[in-house]
N, C-alpha and C positions, 0 to 999 in steps of 0.2 A: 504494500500500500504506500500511494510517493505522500498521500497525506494523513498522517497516522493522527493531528490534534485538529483541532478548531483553530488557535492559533495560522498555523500556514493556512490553513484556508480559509481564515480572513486576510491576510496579508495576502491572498491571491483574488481574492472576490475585490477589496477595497478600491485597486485602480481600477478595476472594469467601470465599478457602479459610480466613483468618482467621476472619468471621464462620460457617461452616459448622463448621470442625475446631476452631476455637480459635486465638490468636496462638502462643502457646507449642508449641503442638501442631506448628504447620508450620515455625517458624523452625528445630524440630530437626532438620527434614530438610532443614537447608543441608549443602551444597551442592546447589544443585539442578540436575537435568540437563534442558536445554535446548537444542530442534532444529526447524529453520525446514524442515519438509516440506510441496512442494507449497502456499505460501501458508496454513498451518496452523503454528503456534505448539504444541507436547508439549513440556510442563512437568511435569516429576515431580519430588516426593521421593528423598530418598536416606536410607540409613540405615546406619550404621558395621558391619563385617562381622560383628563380635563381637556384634551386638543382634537382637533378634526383635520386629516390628513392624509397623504397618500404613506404607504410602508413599502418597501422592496422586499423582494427574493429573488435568491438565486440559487443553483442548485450547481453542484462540482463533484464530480465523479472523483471518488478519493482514489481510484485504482492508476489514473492515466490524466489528473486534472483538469479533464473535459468541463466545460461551460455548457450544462445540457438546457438551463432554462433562467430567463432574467424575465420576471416580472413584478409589474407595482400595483397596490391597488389600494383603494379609500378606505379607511376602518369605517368600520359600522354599514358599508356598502357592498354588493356584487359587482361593481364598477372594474372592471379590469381594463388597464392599458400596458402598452411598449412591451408584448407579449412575445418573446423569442423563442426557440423553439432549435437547438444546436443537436446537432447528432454526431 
């Protein structure tokens, strides 16, 4: 496995979602939540209970650090946008 922590695969998610959203944009969704399923890396946004907002994910195959999916969407919405889709 080339990403065995959540660490590297933030450091590997961060410029993608940087250069797409913005830096300022994604650092306001620290904390981020982060889950090792199935050799796949889900990395989301977070966003304070009190706010209304879009969150990211992205999803990175821990085996070969493939980008298999970038997207955002509105809390409290089924709103989905900038929906990619890597293979």
């Amino acid at each position: 496995m080339i990403l065995p922590d959540s660490i590297t695969a933030i450091n590997i998610a961060e410029p993608i979602l940087f250069r797409l959203y913005g830096r300022d944009n994604i650092l306001k969704q620290k904390p981020y939540e982060n889950y090792l399923i199935n050799n796949y890396w889900i990395i989301m946004g977070t966003m304070p209970k009190d706010k209304m907002g879009g969150v990211f994910l992205i999803i990175i195959d821990a085996r070969d650090c493939r980008v298999l999916r970038i997207n955002t969407w509105e809390i409290g919405s089924s709103k989905t946008t900038g929906l990619i889709f890597l293979a």
